[in-house]
VOGU-404982 format. One record per atom (N, C-alpha, C): atom name; x, y, z; residue in one letter. Coordinates in nm, 3 decimals. Layout:
% VOGU-404982
  atom       xx       yy       zz  type
    CA        X        Y        Z     A
...
//
This chain:
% VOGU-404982
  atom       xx       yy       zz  type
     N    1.273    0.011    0.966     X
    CA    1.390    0.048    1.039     X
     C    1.347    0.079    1.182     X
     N    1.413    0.060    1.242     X
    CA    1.375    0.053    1.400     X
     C    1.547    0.099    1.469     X
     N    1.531    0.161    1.562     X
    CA    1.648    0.204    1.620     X
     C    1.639    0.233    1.797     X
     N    1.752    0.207    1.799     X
    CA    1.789    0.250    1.990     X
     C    1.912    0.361    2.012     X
     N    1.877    0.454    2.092     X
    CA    1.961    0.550    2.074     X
     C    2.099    0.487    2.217     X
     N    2.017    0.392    2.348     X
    CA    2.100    0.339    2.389     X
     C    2.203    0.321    2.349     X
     N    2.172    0.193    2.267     X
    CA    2.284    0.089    2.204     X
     C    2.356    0.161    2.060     X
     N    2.288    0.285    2.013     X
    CA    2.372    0.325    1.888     X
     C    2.344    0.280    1.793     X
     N    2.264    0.189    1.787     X
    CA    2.195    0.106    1.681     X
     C    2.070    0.127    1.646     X
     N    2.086    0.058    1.503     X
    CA    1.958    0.111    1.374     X
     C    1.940   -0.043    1.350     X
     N    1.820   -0.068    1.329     X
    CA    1.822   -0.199    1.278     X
     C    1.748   -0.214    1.159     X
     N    1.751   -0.250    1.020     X
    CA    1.690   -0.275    0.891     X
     C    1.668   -0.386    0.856     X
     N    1.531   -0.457    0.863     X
    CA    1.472   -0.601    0.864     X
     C    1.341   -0.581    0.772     X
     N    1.252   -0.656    0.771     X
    CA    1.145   -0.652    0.675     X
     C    1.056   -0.534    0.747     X
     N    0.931   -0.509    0.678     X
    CA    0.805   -0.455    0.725     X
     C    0.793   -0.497    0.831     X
     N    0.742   -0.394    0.962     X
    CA    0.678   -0.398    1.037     X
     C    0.511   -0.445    1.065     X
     N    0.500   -0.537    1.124     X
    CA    0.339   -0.632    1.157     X
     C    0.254   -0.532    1.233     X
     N    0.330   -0.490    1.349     X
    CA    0.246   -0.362    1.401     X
     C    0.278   -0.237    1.387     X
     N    0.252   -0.138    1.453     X
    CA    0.301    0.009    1.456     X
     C    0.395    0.016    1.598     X
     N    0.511    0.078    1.607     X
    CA    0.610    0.069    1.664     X
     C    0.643    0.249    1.654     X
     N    0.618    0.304    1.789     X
    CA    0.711    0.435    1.757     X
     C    0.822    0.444    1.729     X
     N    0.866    0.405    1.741     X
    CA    1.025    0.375    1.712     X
     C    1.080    0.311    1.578     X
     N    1.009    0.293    1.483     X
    CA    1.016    0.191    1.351     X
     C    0.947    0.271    1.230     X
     N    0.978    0.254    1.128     X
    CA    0.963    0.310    0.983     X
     C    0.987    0.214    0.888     X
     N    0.915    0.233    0.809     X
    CA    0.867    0.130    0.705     X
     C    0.902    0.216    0.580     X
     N    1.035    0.197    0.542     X
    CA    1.085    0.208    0.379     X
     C    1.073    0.172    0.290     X
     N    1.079    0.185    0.222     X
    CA    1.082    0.146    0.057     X
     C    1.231    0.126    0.037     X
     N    1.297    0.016   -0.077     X
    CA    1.416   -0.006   -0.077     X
     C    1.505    0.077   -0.116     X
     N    1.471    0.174   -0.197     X
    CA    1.565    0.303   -0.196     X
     C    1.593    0.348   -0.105     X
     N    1.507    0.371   -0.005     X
    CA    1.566    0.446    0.086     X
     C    1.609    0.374    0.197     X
     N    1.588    0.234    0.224     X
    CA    1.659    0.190    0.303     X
     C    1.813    0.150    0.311     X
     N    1.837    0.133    0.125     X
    CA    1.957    0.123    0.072     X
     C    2.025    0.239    0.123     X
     N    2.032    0.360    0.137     X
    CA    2.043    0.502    0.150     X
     C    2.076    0.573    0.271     X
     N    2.004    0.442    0.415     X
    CA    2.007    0.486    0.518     X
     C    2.154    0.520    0.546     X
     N    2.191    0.670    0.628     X
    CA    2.344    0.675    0.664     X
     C    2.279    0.722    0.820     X
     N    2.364    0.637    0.909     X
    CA    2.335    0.641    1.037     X
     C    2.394    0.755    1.081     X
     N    2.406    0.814    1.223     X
    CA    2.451    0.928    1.262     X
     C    2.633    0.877    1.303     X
     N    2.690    0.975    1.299     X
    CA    2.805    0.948    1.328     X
     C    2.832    0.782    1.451     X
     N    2.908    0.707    1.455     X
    CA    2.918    0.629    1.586     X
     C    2.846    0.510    1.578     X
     N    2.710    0.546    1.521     X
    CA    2.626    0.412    1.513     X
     C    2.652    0.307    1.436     X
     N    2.614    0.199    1.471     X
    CA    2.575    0.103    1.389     X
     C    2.448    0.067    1.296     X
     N    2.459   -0.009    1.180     X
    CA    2.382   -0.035    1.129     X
     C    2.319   -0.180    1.080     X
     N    2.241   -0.250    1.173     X
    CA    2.200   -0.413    1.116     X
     C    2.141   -0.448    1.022     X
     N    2.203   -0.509    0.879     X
    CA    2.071   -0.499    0.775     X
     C    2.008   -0.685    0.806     X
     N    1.896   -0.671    0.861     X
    CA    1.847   -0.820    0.891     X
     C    1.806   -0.854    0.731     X
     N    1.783   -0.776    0.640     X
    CA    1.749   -0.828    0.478     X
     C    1.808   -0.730    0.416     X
     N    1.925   -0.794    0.347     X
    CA    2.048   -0.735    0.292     X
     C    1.988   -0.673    0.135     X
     N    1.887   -0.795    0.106     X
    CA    1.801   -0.822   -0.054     X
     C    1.703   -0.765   -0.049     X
     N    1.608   -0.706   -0.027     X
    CA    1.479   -0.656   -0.069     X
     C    1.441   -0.665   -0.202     X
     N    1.366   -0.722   -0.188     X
    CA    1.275   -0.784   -0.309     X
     C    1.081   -0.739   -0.295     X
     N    1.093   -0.678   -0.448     X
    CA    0.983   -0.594   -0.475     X
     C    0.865   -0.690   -0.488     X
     N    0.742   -0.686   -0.375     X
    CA    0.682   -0.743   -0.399     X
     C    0.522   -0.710   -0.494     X
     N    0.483   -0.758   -0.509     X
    CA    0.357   -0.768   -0.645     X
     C    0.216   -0.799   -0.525     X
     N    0.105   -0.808   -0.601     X
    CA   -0.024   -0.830   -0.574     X
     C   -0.007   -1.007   -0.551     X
     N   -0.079   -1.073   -0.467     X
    CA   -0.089   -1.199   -0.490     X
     C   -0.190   -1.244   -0.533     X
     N   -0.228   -1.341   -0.568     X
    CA   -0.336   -1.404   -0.657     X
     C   -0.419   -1.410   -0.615     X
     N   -0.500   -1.423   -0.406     X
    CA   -0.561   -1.374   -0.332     X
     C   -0.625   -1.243   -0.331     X
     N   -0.501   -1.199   -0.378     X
    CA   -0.587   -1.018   -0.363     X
     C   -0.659   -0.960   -0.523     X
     N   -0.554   -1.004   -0.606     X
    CA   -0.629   -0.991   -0.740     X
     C   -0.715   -1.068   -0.745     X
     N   -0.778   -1.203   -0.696     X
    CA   -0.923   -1.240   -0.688     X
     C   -1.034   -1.155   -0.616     X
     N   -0.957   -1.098   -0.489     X
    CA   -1.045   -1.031   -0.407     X
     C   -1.094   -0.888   -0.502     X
     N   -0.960   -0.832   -0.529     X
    CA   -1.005   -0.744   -0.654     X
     C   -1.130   -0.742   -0.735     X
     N   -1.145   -0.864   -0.789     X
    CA   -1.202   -0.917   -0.958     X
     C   -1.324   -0.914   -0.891     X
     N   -1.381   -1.026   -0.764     X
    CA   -1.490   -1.045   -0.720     X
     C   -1.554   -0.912   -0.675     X
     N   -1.470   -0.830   -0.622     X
    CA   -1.540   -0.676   -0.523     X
     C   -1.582   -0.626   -0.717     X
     N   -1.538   -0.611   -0.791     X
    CA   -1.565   -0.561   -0.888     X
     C   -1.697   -0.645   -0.952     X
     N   -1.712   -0.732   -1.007     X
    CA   -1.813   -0.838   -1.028     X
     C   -1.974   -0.839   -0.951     X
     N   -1.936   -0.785   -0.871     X
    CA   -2.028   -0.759   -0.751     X
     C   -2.069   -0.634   -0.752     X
     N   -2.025   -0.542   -0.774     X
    CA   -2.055   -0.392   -0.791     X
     C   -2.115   -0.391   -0.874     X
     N   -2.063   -0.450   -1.012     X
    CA   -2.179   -0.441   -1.142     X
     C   -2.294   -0.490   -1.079     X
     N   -2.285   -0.615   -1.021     X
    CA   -2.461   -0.628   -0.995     X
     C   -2.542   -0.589   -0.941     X
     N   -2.514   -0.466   -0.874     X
    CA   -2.610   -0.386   -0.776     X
     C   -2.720   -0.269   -0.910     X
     N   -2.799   -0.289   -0.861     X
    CA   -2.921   -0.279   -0.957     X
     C   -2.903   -0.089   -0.934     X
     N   -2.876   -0.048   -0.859     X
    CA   -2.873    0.138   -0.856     X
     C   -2.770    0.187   -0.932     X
     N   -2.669    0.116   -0.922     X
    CA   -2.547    0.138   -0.962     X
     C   -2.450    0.225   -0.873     X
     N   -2.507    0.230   -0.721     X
    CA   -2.426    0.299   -0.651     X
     C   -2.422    0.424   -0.587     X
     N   -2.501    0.509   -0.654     X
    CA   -2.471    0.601   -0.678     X
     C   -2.606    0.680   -0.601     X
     N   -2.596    0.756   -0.464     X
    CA   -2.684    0.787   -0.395     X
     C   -2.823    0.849   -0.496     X
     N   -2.913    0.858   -0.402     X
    CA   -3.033    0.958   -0.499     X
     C   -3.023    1.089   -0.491     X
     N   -2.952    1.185   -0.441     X
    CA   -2.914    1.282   -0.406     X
     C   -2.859    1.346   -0.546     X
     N   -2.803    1.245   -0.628     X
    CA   -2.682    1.299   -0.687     X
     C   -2.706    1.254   -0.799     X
     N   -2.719    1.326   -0.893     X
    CA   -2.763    1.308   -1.062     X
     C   -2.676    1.280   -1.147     X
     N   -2.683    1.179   -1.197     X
    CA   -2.543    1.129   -1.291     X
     C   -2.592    1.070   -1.460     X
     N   -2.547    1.234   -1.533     X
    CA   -2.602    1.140   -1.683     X
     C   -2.494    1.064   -1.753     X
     N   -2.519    1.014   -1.868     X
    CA   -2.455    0.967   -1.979     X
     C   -2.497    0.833   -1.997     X
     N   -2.448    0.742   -2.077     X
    CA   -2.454    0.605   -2.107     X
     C   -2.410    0.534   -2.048     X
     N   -2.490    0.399   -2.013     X
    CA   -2.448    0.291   -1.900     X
     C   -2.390    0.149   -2.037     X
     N   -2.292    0.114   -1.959     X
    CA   -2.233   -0.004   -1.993     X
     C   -2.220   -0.090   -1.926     X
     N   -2.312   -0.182   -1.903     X
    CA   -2.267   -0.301   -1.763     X
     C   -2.258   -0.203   -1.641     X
     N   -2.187   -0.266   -1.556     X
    CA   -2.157   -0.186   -1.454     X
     C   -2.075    0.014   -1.480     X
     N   -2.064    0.019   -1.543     X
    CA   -1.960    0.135   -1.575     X
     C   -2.057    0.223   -1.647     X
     N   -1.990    0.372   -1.659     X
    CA   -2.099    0.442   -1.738     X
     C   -1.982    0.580   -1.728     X
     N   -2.071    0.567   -1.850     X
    CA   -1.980    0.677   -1.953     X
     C   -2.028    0.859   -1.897     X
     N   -1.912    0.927   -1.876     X
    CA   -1.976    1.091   -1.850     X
     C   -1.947    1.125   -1.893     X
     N   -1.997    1.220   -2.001     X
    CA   -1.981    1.344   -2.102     X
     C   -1.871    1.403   -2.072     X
     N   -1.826    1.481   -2.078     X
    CA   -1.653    1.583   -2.090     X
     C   -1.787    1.694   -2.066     X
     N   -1.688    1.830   -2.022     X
    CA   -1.804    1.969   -2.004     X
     C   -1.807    2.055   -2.145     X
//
């Protein structure tokens, strides 16, 4: 949402690409919700909002950053800092207290 107090107008279009003082990035509840101030107007440039998901790009990027972590031979985990229990592949199990 982006607005001008000039013109009286609010404008409601997709996500913002950059940061804009003037602009807010909703979620569709609450853009559904918006009530302008008395006088104003309100532009909905996307009337539909539609919930979007992970794309198949990022859940690869996901899978691989994970895949890759298992193979680091320390497991991560500074020398500073003592970590017991049982190792499974990459993952490892910690006792409860």
């Amino acid at each position: 949402m982006t607005y001008t107090y000039r013109d009286a107008t609010a404008v409601l279009g997709p996500l913002a690409a950059v940061a804009d003082p003037h602009g807010y990035d909703l979620c569709a509840r609450h853009s559904s919700q918006v009530v302008p101030p008395r006088g104003w107007e309100v532009i909905r440039l996307a009337p539909q909002m539609q919930p979007v998901g992970p794309t198949q790009d990022e859940l690869a990027a996901l899978a691989q950053s994970v895949r890759e972590r298992g193979r680091r031979p320390s497991g991560g985990y500074p020398d500073s800092v003592a970590v017991s229990g049982s190792r499974h592949g990459h993952l490892r199990l910690v006792p409860g207290p």
